[in-house]
N, C-alpha and C positions, 0 to 999 in steps of 0.2 A: 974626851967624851966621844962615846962610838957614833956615827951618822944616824939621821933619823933612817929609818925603812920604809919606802913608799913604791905600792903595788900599783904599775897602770896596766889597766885593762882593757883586753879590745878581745873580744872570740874566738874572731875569724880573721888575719890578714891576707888579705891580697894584694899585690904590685897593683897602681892604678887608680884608688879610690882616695877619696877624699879626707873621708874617717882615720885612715891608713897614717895619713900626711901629719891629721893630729896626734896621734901616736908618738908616732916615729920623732916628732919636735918638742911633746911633751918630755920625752927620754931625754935628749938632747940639751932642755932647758935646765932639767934639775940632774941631770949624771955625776956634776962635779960635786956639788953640795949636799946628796944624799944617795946612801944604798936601793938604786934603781934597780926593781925586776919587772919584766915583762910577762905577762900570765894570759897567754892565750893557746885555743889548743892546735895552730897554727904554725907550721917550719918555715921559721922567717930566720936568716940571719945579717947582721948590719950591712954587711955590704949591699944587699937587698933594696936595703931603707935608704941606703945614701944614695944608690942610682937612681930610684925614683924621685926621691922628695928633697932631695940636698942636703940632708945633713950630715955631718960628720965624725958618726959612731964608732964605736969599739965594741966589736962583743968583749971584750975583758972591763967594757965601762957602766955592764949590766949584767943580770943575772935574767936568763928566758928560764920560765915552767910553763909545762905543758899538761895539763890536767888531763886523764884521761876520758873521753868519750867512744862511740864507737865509731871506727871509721867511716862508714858509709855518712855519718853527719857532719864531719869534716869536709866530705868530697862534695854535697851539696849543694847548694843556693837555697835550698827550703830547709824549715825547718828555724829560722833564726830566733822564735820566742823561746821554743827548747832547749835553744843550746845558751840563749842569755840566761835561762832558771838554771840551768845546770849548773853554768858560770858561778852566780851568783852563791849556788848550792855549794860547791867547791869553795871558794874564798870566806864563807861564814865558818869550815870547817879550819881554815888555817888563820882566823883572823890576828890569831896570839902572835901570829910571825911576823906581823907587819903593824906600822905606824899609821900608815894611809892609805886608803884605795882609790885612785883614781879609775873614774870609768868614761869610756869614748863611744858615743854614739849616741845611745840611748840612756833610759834613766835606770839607777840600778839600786837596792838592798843589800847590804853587805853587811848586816846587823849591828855594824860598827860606825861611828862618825867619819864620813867620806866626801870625796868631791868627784861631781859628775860632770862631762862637758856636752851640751848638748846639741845635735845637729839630726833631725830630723829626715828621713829624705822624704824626696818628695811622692806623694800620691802612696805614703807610708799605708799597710793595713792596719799596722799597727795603729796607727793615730787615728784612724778615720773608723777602728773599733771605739776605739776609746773616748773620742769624739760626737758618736753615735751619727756617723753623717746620712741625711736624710737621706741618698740615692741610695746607700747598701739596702739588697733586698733583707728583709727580715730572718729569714731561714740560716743565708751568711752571716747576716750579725750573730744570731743565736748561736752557729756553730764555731766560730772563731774565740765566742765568749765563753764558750764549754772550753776550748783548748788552753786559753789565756788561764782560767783560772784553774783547770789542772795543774797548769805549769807555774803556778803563782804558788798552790800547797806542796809542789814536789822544792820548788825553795824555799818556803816558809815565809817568800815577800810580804812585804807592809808597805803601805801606800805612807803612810804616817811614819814609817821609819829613813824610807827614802826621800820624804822631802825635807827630812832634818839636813842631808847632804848642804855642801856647799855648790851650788849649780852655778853652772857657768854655759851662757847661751848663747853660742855661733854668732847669733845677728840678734836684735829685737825681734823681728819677727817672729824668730823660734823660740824667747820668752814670754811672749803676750801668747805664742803657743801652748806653751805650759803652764802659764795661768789659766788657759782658757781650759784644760784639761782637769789640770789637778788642785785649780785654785794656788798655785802655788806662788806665792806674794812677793819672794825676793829673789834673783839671781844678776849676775854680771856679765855685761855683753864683752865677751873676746872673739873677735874676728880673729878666721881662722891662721894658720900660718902661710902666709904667701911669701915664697921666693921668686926673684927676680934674677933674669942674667947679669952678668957682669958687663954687656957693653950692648948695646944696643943701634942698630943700625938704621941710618937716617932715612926718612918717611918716604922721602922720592926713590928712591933704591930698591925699595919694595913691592913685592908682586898685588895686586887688586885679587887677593885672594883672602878668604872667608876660614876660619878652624873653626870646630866645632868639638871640644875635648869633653868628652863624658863616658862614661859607662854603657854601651848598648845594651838598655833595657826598654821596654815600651814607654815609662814614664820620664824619660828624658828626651823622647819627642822627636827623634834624631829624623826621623820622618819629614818634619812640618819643616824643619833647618832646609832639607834639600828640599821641598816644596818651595820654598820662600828663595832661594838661592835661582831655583830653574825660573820662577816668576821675573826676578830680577834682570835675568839674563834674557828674556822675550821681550825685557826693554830697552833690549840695545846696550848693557853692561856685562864688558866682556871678566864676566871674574868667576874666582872655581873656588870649589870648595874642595876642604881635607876635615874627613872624619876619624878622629884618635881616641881609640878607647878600649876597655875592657870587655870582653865577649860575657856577658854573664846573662844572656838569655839566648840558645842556639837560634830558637823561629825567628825571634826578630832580628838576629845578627841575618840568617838568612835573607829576611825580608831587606834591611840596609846593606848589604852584599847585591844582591838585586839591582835597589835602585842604580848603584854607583857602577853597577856593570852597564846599563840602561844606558848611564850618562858616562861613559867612561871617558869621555875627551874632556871634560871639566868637574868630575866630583872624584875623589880618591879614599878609599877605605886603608885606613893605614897601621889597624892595631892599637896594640898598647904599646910607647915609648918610653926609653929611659930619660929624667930628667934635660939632660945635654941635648940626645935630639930631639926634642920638645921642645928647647928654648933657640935652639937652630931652626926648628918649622918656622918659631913664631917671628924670629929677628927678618925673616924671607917674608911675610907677609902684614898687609896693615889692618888685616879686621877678624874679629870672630862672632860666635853667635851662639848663644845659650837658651837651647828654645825647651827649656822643661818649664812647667808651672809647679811655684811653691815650692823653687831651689833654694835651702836656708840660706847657703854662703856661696858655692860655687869658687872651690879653692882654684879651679883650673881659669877658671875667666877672669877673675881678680888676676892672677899670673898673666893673662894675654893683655890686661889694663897698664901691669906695671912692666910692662917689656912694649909698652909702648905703643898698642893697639887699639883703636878702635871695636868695643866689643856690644852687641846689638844683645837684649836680653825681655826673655816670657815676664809678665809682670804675675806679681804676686810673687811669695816667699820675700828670704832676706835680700838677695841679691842688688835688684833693682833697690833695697833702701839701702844697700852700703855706698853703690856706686851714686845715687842720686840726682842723675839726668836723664830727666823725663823723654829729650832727645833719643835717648838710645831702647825705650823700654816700649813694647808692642803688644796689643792685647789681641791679633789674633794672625795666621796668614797673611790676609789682605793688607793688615796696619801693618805688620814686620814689611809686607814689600814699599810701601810707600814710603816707610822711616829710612829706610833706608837707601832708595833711591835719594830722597832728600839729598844725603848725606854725600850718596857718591857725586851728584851733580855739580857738587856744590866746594871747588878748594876751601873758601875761608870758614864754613861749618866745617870743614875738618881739621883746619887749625885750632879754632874754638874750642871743640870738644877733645882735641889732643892737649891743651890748656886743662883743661878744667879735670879732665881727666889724670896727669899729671899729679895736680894739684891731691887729688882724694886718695891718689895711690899713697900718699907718705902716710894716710891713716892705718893702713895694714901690710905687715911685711914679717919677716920672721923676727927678727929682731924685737918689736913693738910684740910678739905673742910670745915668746921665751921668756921678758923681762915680765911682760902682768901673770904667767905660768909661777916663775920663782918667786915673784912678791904674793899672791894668791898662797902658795905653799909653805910661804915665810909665815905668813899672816897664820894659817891654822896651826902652827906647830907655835906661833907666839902665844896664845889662846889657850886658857884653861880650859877643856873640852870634858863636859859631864861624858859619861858612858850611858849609851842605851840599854835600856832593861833587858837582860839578856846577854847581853854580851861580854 
């Protein structure tokens, strides 16, 4: 009997992101047991995937399509609702070639019975259109909702087609999200995939240094992390900070380029890293800090948790509910400097919380999101699945 055919989805890859990581493991999970293709309009090749996120591809263990758009939307950061209806537009026209659609990120229509994973980010416009959040001025609500539903008839979306999917949500948080949005009554928490090094270096050995792994954009805050870090260190705590990420905003990459010149004897701007030296920074040091609000999962900090760190995190979104010590989660500057002072003053809080922390790491790993990926995937292809009108 020939494999079933299952399409995962993602737009845009980039080395570095989060979304990416799900990808790249969703592939990974199900490569053996079904005719995997990757359909984005993105030149991504496995060795790619396997430097950043760990796993251990073949391009002969999958098939890449690349739909055509026009370049210039490729090259961008704007522009992502258009190129999701595009997506979307595309894959309803090939749906006969494939079994399944899996989609990463956001939520999607593929006119066909599909499964979506969702992960939000944070201070999304997307969401906070769709949410109607009181701060948006009116004029911007109005204009984003003329764009949205352009781009909702150039793919023919359905809200009511899309929630037939089978959804699968980052963390609780970004489920109680999507019911808070779309009413949408059932999905599965799968915590993202988190790889860990293979050996980890004992706690005293370690530099009193702080990472801060994210994407340079304004809404992951990278700002308020070396704010809280220079506070820290006006108290007589001699520790440095290393920022690792993605440039995907020039002004503000300028602006954290800046500060770290400012501070150059204790903060370091270091890029985007492959896998290996990312798990070599983090074995070199015993803490990180994740200062976005309403980070669904936070695949990088989970990583700094299970290689053995101490990680300090913005309250709100998923994060702070997966890790679930109040000890380490701060609601603004002032409380991230004092939490953390705490911490460093203090040996046996930091055995505590290397305990406890320990302990929650066995709840997500790649292992634990590969195996609920394959049973998830088992599960709908066990399933008699009506078709959607239409389709």
């Amino acid at each position: 009997m020939p494999k079933k055919t299952v399409a995962v989805v993602e737009p845009i890859i980039l080395p570095g992101g989060g979304t990416e990581a799900v990808t790249a493991w969703i592939i990974e999970a199900l490569k053996n047991t079904y005719e995997v293709s990757l359909i984005t309009y993105s030149r991504v090749v496995a060795d790619v995937l396997n430097q950043y996120y760990g796993t251990s591809l073949d391009d002969q263990q999958y098939s890449t399509v690349h739909p055509w758009i026009p370049s210039m939307l490729v090259k961008t950061n704007r522009f992502s609702i258009l190129k999701d209806h595009l997506m979307m537009r595309y894959c309803k026209s090939v749906h006969k070639d494939f079994d399944l659609f899996i989609s990463v990120g956001g939520v999607m229509d593929f006119g066909c019975p599909s499964m979506q994973y969702v992960a939000f980010a944070p201070a999304s416009t997307f969401v906070k259109v769709i949410s109607r959040e009181s701060k948006m001025p009116w004029w911007y609500y109005k204009s984003k909702q003329i764009i949205m539903k352009t781009c909702e008839l150039l793919s023919g979306y359905s809200e009511e087609s899309m929630k037939q999917n089978i959804t699968l949500a980052t963390s609780d948080w970004t489920g109680k999200l999507m019911e808070s949005m779309y009413e949408l009554g059932k999905y599965e928490v799968v915590f993202p995939p988190v790889d860990s090094p293979l050996s980890v270096n004992p706690w005293e050995t370690r530099d009193n240094g702080f990472l801060c792994i994210a994407r340079i954009v304004p809404e992951k805050m990278i700002d308020q992390a070396i704010e809280i870090i220079r506070r820290v260190r006006e108290q007589g705590f001699d520790v440095s900070l290393h920022i690792i990420g993605r440039q995907d905003d020039s002004a503000y990459y300028n602006k954290i380029k800046d500060l770290c010149e400012e501070n150059s004897s204790w903060a370091t701007l270091h890029g985007i890293l492959t896998k290996q030296q990312l798990f070599s920074l983090m074995s070199k040091n015993k803490f990180g800090i994740n200062a976005a609000q309403g980070e669904p999962s936070g695949v990088a900090a989970l990583e700094m948790v299970k290689s053995g760190s101490i990680v300090f995190m913005r309250d709100g979104g998923g994060l702070p509910e997966i890790v679930d010590i109040p000890d380490l989660t701060y609601n603004s500057v002032a409380n991230g400097v004092d939490k953390i002072i705490n911490v460093l003053a203090s040996d046996s809080s930091q055995e505590k919380l290397l305990r406890r922390l320990s302990s929650q790491s066995k709840s997500f790993s790649t292992e634990v999101f590969t195996e609920t990926i394959q049973r998830v995937t088992d599960e709908f292809f066990s399933k008699p699945v009506q078709p959607r009108s239409g389709s």
